[in-house]
C-alpha positions in Angstrom: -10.1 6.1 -197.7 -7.9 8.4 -195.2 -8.1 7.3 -191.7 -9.0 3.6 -192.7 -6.6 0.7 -191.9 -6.3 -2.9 -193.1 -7.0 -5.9 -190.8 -4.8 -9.4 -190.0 -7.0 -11.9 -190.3 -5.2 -15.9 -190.2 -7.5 -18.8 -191.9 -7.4 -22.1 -189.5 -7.5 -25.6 -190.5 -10.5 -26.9 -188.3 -11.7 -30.3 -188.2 -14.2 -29.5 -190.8 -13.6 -26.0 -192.1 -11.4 -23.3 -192.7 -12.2 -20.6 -190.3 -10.9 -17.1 -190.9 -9.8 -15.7 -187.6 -9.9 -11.6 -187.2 -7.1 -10.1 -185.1 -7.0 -6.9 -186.0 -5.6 -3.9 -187.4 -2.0 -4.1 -189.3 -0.1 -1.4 -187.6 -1.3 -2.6 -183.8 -0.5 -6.2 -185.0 2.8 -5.9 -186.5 4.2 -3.5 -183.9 3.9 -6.1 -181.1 6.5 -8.8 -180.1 4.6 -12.1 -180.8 5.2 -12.7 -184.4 2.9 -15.3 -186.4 4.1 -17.7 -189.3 2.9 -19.4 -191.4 2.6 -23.1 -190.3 2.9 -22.0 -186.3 1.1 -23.8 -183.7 -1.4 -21.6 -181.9 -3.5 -21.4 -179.4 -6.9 -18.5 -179.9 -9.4 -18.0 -177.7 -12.1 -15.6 -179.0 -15.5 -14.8 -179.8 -17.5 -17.1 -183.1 -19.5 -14.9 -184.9 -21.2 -15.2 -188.2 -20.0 -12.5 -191.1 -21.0 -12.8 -194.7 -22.9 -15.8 -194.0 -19.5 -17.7 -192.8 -18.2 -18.6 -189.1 -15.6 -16.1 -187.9 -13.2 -15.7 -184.7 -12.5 -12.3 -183.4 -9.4 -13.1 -181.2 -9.2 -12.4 -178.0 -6.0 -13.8 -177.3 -3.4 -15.3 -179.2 -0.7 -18.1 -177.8 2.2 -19.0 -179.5 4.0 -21.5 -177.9 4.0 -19.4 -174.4 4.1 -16.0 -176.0 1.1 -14.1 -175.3 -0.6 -11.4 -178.3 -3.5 -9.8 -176.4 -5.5 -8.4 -178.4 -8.9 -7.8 -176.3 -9.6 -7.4 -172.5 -12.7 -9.8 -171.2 -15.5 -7.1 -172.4 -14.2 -7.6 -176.0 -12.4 -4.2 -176.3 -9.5 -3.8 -178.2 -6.1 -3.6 -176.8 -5.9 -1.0 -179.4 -8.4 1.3 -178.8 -8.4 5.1 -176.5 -9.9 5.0 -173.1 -12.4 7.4 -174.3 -14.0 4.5 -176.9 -14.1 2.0 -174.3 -17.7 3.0 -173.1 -19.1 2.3 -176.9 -17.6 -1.2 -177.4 -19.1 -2.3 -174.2 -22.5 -1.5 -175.4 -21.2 -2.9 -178.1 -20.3 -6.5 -176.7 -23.6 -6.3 -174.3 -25.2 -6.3 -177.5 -22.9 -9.2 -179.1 -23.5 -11.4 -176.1 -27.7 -10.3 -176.1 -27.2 -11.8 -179.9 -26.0 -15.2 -178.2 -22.4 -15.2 -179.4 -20.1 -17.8 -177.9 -17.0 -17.4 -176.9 -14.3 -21.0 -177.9 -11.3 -21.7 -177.5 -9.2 -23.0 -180.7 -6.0 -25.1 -180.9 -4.9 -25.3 -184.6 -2.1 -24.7 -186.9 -2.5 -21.8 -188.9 -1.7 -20.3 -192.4 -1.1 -16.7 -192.3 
């Protein structure tokens, strides 16, 4: 579909579970400095929601051994998006946060 783009997600080893962790879209994600491996040690903070019945992390941040990938500012709204969006994804995380989403911090290795 024109105008659609594909999302980086990385899956987490957690002390239970795997937990798929949404960063966002490919062409933001591989145009910035902080490159991810598979096997790296990271640091995410984010947001734990539920999608298609299974726990998810919308990064907010990723550290990578002191490197910084900021992906979202404290509201929730992407690093990516125009100035003229940012009114709508602060309704939109108001109405995330009425829905009782926590946001964790996570220190695992990943698998891209």
């Amino acid at each position: 579909m024109e105008g659609m783009y594909y999302g980086i997600h990385l899956k987490i080893k957690a002390a239970k579970e795997t937990i798929s962790v949404h960063l966002g879209p490919g062409w933001y994600i591989e145009n910035q400095d902080v490159k991810i491996e598979p096997k790296d040690k990271l640091e995410i903070k984010g947001s734990s929601v539920t999608f298609e019945g299974k726990p998810v992390i919308i990064a907010t941040e990723v550290n990578k051994g002191g490197e910084i990938l900021k992906l979202r500012d404290e509201n929730g709204f992407p690093a990516w998006a125009g100035w003229r969006k940012k009114e709508h994804w602060k309704k939109e995380q108001n109405h995330r946060l009425s829905m009782g989403c926590k946001f964790l911090k996570y220190l695992q290795n990943s698998e891209v």
